[in-house]
KELUM-157957 format. One record per residue: x, y, z of N, C-alpha, C, O in turn. Coordinates in steps of 0.2 Angstrom, whole numbers, padded with zeros to 4 digits, always signed. Each point is the difference from the previous one (the first is absolute). Example, Ala and Ser with C-alpha at 12.3 -4.5 7.8 and 13.67 -1.06 7.14 Angstrom:
# KELUM-157957
+0066-0028+0039-0004+0006+0000+0004+0006+0000+0005-0001+0003 -0007+0006-0007+0004+0006+0001-0004+0005+0003+0003+0006+0001 
//
This chain:
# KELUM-157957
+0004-0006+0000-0004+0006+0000+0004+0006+0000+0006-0001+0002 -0007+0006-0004+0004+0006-0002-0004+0004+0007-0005-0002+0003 +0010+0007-0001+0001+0005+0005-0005+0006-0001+0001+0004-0005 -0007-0003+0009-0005+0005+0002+0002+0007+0004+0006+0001+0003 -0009+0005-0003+0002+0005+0002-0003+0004+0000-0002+0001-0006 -0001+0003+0010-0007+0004+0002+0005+0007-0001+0005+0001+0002 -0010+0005-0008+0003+0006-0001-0008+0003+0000-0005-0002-0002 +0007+0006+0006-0006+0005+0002-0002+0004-0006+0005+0001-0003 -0011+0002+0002-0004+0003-0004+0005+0007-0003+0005+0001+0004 -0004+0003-0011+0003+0005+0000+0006-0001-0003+0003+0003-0004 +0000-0008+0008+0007-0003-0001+0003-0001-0008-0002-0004-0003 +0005+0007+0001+0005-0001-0009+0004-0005+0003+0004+0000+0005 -0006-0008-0012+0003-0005+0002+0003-0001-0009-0002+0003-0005 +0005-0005+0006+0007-0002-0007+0003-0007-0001+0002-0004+0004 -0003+0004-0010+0002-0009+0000+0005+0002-0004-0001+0005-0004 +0005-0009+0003+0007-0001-0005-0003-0006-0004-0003-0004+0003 +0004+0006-0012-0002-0005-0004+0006-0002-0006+0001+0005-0004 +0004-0010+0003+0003+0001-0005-0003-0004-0005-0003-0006+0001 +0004+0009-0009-0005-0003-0003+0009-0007-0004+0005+0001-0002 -0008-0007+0002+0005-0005-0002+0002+0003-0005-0003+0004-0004 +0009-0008+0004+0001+0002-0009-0001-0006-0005-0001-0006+0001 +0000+0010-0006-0002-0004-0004+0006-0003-0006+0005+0003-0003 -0008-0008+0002+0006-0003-0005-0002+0001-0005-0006+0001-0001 +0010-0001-0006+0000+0003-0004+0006-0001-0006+0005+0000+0003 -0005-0001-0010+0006-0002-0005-0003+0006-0004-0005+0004+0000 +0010-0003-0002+0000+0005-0008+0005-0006-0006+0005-0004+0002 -0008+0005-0008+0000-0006-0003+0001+0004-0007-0004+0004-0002 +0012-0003-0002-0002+0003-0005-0001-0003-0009+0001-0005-0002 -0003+0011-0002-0002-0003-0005+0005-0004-0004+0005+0003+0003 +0000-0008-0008+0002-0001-0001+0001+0004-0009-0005+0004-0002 +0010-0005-0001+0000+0000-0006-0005-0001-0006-0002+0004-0004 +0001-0010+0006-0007-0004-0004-0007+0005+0002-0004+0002-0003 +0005+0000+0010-0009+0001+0001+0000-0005+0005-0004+0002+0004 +0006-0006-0002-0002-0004+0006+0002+0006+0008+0003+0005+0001 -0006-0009+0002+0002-0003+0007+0004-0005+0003-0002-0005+0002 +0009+0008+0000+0002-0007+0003+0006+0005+0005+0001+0006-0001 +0000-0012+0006+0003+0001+0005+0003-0006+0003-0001-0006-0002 +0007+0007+0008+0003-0005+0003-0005+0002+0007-0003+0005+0003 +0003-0012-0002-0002-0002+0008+0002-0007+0000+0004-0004-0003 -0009+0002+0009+0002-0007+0002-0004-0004+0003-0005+0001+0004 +0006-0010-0007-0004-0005+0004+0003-0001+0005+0006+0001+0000 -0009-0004+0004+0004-0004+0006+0003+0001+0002+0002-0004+0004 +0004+0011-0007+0004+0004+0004+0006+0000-0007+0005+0004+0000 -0006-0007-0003+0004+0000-0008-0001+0004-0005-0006+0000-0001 +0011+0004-0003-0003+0004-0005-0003-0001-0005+0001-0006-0001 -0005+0008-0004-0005-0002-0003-0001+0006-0004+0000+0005+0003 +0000-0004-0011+0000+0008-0005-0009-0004-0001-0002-0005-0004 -0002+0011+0008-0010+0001-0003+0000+0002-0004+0003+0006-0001 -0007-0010-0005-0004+0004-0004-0008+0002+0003-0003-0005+0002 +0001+0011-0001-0005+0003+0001-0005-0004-0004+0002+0002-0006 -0009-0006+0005-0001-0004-0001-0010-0001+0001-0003-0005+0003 -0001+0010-0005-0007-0001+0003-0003-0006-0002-0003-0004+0003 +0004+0004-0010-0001-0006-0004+0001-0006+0003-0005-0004-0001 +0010+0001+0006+0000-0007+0002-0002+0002+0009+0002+0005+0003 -0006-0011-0002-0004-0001+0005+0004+0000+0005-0001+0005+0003 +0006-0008-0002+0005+0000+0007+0009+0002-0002+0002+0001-0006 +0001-0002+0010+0006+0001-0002+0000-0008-0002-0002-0004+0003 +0009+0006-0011+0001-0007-0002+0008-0001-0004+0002+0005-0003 +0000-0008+0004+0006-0002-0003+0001-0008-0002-0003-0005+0001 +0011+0008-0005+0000-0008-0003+0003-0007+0002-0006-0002-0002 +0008-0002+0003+0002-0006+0004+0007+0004+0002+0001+0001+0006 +0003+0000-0011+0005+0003+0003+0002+0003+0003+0005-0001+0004 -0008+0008-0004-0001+0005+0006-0002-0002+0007+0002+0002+0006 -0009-0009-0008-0001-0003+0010+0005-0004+0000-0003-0004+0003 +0009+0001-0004+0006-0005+0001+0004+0006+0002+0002+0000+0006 +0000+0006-0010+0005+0005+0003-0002+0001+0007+0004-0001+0004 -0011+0002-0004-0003+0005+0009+0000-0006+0004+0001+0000+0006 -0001-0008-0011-0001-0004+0008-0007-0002+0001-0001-0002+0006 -0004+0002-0010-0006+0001+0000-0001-0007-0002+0002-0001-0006 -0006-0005+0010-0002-0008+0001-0004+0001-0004-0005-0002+0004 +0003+0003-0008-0006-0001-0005-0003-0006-0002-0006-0001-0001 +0009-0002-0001-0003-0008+0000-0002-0004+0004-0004-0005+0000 +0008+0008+0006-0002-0004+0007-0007+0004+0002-0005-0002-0001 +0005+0009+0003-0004+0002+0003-0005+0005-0004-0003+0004+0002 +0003-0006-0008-0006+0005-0003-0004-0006-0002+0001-0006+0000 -0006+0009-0003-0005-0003-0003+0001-0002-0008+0003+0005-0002 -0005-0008-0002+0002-0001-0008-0007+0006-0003-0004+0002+0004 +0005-0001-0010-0004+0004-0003+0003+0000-0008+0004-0003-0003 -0009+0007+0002+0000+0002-0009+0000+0010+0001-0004+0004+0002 +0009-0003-0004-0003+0009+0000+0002+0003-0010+0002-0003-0005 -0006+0008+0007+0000+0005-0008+0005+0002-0001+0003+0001+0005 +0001+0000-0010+0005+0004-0001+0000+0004-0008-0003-0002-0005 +0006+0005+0005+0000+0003-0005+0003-0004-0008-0002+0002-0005 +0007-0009+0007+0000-0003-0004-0004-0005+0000+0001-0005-0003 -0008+0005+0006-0005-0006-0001+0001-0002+0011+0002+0003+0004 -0005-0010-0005-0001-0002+0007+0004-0006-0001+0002-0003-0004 +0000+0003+0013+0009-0001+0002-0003-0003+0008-0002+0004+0004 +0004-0011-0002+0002-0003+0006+0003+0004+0004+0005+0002-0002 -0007+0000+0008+0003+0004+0005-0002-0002+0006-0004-0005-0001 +0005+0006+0006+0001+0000+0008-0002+0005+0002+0004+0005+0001 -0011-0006+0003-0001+0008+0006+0003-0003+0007-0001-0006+0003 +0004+0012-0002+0003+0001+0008-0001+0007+0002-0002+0005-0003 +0004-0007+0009+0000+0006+0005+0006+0002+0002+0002-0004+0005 -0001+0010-0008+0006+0004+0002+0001+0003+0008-0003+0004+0003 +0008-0008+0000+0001+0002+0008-0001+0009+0000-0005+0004+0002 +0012+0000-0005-0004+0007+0000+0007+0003-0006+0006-0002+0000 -0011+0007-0005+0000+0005-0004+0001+0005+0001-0005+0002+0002 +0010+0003-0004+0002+0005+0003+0001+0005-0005+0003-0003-0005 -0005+0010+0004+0000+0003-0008+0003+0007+0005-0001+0000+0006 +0004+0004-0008+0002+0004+0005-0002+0000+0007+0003-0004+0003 -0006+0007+0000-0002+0001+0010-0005-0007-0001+0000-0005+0005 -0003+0005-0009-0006-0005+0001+0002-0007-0001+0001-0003-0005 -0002+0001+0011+0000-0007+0003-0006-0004-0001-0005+0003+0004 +0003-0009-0007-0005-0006+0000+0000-0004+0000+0001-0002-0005 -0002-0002+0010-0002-0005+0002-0003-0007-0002-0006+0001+0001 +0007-0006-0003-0005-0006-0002-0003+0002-0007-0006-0002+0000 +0009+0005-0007-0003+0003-0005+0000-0007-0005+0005-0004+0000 -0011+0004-0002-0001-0005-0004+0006-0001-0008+0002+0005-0002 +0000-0009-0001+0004-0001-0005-0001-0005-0004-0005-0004+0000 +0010+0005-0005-0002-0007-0006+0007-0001-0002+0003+0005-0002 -0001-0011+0001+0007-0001-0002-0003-0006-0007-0004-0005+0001 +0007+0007-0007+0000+0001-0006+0004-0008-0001+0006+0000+0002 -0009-0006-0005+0004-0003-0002+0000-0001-0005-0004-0005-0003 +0009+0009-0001+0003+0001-0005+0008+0003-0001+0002+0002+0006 +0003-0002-0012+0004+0004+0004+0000+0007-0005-0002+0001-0005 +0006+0005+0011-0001+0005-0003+0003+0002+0006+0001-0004+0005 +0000+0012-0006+0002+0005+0006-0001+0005-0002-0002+0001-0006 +0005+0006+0011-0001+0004-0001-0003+0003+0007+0002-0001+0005 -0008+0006-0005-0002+0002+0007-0006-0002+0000-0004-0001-0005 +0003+0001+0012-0006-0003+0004-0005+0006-0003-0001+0006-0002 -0003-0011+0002-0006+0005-0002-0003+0002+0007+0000-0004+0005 -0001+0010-0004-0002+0003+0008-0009-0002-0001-0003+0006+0001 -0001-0010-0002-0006+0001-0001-0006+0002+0005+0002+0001+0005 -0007-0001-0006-0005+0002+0003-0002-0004+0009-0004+0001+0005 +0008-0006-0005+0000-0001+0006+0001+0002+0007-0002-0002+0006 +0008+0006-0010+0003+0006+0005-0001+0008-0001+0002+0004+0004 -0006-0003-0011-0002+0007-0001-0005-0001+0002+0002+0001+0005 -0009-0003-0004-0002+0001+0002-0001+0000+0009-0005+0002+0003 +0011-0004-0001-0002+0006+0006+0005+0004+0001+0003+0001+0006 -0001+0002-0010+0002+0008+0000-0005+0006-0005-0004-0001-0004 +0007+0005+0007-0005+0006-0005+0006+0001-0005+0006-0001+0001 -0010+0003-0008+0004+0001-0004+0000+0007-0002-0005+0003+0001 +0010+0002-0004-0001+0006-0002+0004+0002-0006+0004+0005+0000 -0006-0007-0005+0003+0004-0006+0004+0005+0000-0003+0003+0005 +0007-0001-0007+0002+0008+0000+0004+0001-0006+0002+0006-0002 -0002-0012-0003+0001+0000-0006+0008-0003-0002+0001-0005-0003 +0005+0011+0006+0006-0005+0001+0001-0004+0004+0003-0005-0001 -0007+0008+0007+0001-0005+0006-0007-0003+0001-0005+0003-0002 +0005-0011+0006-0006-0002+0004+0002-0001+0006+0005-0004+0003 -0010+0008+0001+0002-0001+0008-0004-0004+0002-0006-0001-0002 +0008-0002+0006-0005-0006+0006+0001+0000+0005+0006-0002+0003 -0013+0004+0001+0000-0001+0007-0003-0004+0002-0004-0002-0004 +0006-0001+0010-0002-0006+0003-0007+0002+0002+0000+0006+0002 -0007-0009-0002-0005+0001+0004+0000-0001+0007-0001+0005+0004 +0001-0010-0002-0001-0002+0007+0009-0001+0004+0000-0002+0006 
//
């Protein structure tokens, strides 16, 4: 139980509030027109492609063998879309994702069994929960919660 306190009538009372900080990446445009950036899975580096198109973050067998990522043991089998047609993959969950300040947690993923490389697609399952904000060369993202 938290501590009580009787202030008489009249009395100016003041509370100190600090507001958290928020976390936050700045993300800039590339040459192409994309989006990309370095961050990190599981505490390893990782070059994001900015990516609304693909439903969760995804990479290819190679990329999860560099980070260490058990996907054959602990993901689930599947089929996902790709832009060369539909391709065997593995959904897992990513212990945590890091894109500037912004830290998350348990984000869902797809590791691509095919071979190829290249950067992690940063996908919607870690954009959406951040806010996103255009700003044309840059895309900023604040964490929501």
């Amino acid at each position: 139980m938290g501590n009580s306190k009787s202030i008489p009538l009249a009395v100016n009372v003041s509370t100190k509030f600090n507001q958290p900080e928020k976390a936050s990446a700045k993300i800039w445009r590339d040459q192409s027109g994309s989006y990309t950036t370095v961050g990190t899975i599981n505490g390893r580096t990782v070059n994001f492609l900015v990516d609304t198109g693909a439903s969760a973050v995804a990479m290819y067998r190679r990329d999860a063998k560099r980070l260490g990522i058990q996907y054959r043991l602990e993901g689930d089998p599947m089929y996902v879309s790709t832009a060369n047609g539909t391709a065997p993959a593995y959904e897992v969950s990513l212990d945590r994702v890091q894109v500037g300040d912004i830290v998350l947690r348990q984000v869902r993923g797809f590791v691509i069994e095919s071979t190829g490389s290249g950067r992690v697609l940063l996908g919607m399952s870690f954009l959406n929960q951040v806010k996103m904000e255009d700003q044309g060369a840059v895309l900023m993202l604040h964490r929501k919660f």
